[in-house]
N, C-alpha and C positions, 0 to 999 in steps of 0.2 A: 703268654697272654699279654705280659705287656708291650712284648713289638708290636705285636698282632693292633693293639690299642694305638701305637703309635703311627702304624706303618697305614692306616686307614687316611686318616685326616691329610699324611704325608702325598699319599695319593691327589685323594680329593684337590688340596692345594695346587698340583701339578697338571691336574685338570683347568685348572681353572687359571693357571699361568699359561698354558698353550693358547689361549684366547687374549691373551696380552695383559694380565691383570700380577703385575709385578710387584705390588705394594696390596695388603691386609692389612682390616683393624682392629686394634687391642684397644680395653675396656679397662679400668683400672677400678676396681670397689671394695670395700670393707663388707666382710658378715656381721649379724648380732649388734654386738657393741663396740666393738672395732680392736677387742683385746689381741686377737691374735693376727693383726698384719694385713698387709696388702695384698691382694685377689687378683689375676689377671685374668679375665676371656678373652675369646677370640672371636672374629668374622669375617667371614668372606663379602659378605652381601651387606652387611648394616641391619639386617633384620633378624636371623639368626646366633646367639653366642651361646658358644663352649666354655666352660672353663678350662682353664691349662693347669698345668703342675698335678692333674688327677683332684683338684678343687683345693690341694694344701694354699697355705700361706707362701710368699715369696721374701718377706721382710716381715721379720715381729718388730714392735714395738716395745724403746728401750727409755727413750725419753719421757717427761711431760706429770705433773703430780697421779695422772691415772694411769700414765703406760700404755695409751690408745693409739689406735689408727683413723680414725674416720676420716670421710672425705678424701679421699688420697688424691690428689691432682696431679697428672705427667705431662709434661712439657718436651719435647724433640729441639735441642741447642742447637745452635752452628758449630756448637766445637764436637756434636755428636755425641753428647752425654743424653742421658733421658733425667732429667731434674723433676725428683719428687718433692711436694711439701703437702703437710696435712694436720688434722685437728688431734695436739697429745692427749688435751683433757676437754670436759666440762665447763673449767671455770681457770683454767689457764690463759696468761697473759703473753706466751709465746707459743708459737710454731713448730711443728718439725721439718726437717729437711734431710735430704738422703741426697745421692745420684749414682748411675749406673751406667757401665757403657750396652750390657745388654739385658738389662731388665735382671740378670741372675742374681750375680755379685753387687754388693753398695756398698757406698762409701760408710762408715763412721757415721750412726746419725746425730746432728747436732740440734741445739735451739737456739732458734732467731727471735728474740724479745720483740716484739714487735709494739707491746701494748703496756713493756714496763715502765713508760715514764708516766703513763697515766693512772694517777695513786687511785682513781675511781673505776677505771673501766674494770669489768667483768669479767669476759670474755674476748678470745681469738679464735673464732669459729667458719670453718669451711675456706681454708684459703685454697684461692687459682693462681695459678702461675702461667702465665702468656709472654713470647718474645715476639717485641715488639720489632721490626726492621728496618722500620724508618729510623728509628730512637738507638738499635744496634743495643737492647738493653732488656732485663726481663721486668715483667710489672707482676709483681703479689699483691692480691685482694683478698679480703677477708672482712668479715663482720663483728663489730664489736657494740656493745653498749656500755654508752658512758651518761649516767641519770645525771639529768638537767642541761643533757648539752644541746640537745636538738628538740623539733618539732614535739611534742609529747602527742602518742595515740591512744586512743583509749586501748584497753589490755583485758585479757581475759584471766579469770583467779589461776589458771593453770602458768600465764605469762605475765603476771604482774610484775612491774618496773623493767621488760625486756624490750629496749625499742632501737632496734638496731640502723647502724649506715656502716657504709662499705669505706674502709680505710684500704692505704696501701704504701711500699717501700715499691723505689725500682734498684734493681744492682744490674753491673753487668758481668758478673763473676762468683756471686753468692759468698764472696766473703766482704765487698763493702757494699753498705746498703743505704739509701739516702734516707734522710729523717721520715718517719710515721707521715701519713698529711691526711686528710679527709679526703676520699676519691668519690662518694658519689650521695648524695645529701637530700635525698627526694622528703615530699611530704608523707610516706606511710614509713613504716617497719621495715627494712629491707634485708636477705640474704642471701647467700650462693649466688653470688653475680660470677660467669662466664664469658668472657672474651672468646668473638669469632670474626674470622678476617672472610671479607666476601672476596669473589674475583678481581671486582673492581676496586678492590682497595679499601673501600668502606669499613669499619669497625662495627660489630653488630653486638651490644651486650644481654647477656640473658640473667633476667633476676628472678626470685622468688619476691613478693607482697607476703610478706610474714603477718600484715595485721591481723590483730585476732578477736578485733570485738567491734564490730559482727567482721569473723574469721573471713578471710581473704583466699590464701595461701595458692595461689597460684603462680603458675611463669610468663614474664610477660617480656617486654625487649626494649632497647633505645639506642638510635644508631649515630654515630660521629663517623668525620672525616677525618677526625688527629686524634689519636690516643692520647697524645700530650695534652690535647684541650680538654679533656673528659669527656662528657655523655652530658644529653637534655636530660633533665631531670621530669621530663613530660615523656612516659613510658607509656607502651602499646596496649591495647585491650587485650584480657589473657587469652594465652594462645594454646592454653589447658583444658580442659573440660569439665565436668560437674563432679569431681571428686579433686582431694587437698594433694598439690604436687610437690615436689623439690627437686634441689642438687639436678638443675639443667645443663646437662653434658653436650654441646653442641658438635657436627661432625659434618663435611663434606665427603659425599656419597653419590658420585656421577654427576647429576644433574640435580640433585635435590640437597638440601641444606636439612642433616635431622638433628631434633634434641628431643635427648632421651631424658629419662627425668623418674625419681623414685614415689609412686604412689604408697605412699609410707603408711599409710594407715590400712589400704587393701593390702600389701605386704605384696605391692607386684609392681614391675618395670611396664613403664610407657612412651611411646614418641610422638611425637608429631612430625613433619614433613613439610618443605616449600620449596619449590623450584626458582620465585623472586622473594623470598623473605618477607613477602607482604599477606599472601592469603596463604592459610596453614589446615595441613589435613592431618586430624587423629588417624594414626595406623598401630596403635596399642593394640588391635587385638593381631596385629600381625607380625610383632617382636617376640622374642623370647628372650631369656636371660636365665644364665644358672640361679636356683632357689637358691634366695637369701640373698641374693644382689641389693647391696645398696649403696645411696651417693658416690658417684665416681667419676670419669672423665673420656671420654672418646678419641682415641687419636688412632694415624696412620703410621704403617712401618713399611721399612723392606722386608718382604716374603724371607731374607732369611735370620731377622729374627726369630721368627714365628720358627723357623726349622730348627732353631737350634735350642730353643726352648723343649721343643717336642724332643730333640734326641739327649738333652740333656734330663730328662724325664723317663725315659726309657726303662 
């Protein structure tokens, strides 16, 4: 049964690499509460995903006062590593971090303090990790709240005193990290900001509006020419629809730019879709994702990661 399991999709893939499609993509997400680890799917298309591993875990989680996973973000290095980091707790002041050369095996997970010099802040919740190449360096975002330091929103009793902005470190090796700084300071609530590179070079960010009184929670975007410069803090009208979204996982898929995004409260995966990053089409009812999919990351591989995954699964 389980070649028979294996040797289908193996197929499939081979199919779809005689047509010239040399690179697949993988999905990276937490189930539940993020106790047991890191989730891989798969896609041919951007609109279909599988899970791999038979839906097990790939990496538990060892660090963080709760021992969590969520949010798991993967990044593709130049030096060919796949660099994981993600959320260990609730109310932790640091990070996790892994890396892999093929997604199986990982390093030692360690933590990256990121938010320990701030005797106030809260939280370190939902970091991304993007390599930048102009900069030749990685940038981690993340949200935190630190009460009285920024804009104050009004709050709902469920969120009272949570009024987040998006901090970050850059390194270019994961073991030296430059100091904490404030990376993106808008006037609402802000989290899950996402880094995505267009053709032409432009930087495109994707955030949640976390405000929650009158509730927001939508994905919305703001675009730069320099990473290093930051982002306008004058973000796009949301580009979600009439239900609360999050964790926007952006992804190049031929000709269309998609971000998928966790309808957390229907308990289902969504995207939307744009061919110039300006006018955007919901095609949620045309995704799938394995049940229990939540907050994750979109990225491309070589087709024979994905093979050796599968045979390593067997």
């Amino acid at each position: 049964m389980m070649k028979k399991l294996f040797l289908f999709p193996l197929l499939l893939l081979l199919g779809f690499c005689v047509k010239g499609q040399s690179s697949v993509y993988l999905f990276s997400y937490f189930v539940d509460n993020g106790a047991d680890g890191l989730h891989l799917a798969y896609s041919l298309d951007g609109l279909k995903w599988e899970p791999l591993h038979h839906g097990k875990s790939f990496l538990k989680p060892m660090i963080g006062k709760d021992k969590l996973m969520r949010d798991p973000s993967i990044c593709l290095g130049p030096d060919g590593y796949f660099h994981l980091v993600w959320t260990t707790g609730w109310w932790d002041k640091s990070i996790g971090y892994s890396s892999s050369k093929d997604l199986m095996q990982w390093t030692a997970q360690k933590s990256i303090p990121v938010m320990e010099e701030e005797s106030e802040a809260k939280n370190a919740w939902a970091p991304e990790v993007f390599y930048d190449k102009a900069e030749q360096q990685y940038q981690i975002m993340w949200a935190s709240t630190i009460p009285g330091r920024h804009l104050e929103v009004n709050t709902s009793a469920s969120e009272k005193g949570l009024n987040h902005r998006m901090y970050s470190v850059t390194t270019p090796d994961f073991t030296v990290f430059s100091k904490t700084s404030l990376f993106f300071n808008p006037d609402f609530s802000v989290i899950d900001a996402a880094i995505f590179q267009k053709h032409n070079n432009e930087y495109m960010m994707f955030l949640k509006n976390e405000n929650s009184n009158p509730p927001e929670k939508n994905i919305r975007f703001t675009v730069s020419k320099s990473l290093k410069n930051g982002f306008p803090t004058e973000v796009s009208k949301p580009i979600t629809g009439n239900y609360w979204a999050e964790g926007p996982a952006p992804l190049q898929v031929g000709e269309y730019i998609y971000v998928y995004f966790d309808k957390y409260r229907d308990h289902q995966y969504g995207a939307v879709r744009s061919k110039d990053g300006i006018d955007w089409e919901d095609v949620s009812d045309q995704v799938s994702f394995p049940k229990g999919t939540r907050h994750g990351t979109a990225f491309k591989v070589d087709r024979a990661i994905l093979e050796n995954i599968w045979r390593a699964s067997e």
